[in-house]
Phi, psi and omega in degrees: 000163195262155207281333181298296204286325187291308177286000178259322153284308173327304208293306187295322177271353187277334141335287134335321192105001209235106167293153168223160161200139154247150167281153197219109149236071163215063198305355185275324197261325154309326192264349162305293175313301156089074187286201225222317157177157214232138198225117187253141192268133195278017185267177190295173134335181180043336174241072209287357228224358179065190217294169166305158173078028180206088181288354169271338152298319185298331217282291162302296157028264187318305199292322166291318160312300184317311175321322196289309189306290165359299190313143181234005196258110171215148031242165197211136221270159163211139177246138203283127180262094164270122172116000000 
């Protein structure tokens, strides 16, 4: 899905009362947009969650996006720390 758009819903719900967080690996297109919060991930296009096969990286991911729901300093970028 496209990094605009995906930052453009993230906005109309966090509106709403609806926390949001997206995967980003595209820090050039993310900070045009500026979504409400963001965890950018160092993999390729097609694999915010990084390669097949490894539920323990996806996993740290997951968890680490989630963290991100807490924030109230917005909007607000992170970057993801495996390990």
């Amino acid at each position: 899905m496209c990094h605009q758009t995906v930052g453009l819903i993230q906005g109309l719900l966090e509106d709403t009362g609806i926390a949001t967080v997206s995967l980003s690996v595209s820090e050039e297109m993310t900070r045009k947009v500026r979504p409400p919060r963001v965890l950018l991930v160092p993999f390729p296009f097609g694999y915010p969650l990084g390669k097949p096969n490894d539920p323990a990286l996806q996993r740290t991911v997951i968890l680490e996006s989630f963290g991100l729901l807490q924030r109230t300093d917005l909007p607000a970028l992170e970057r993801f720390r495996d390990g």
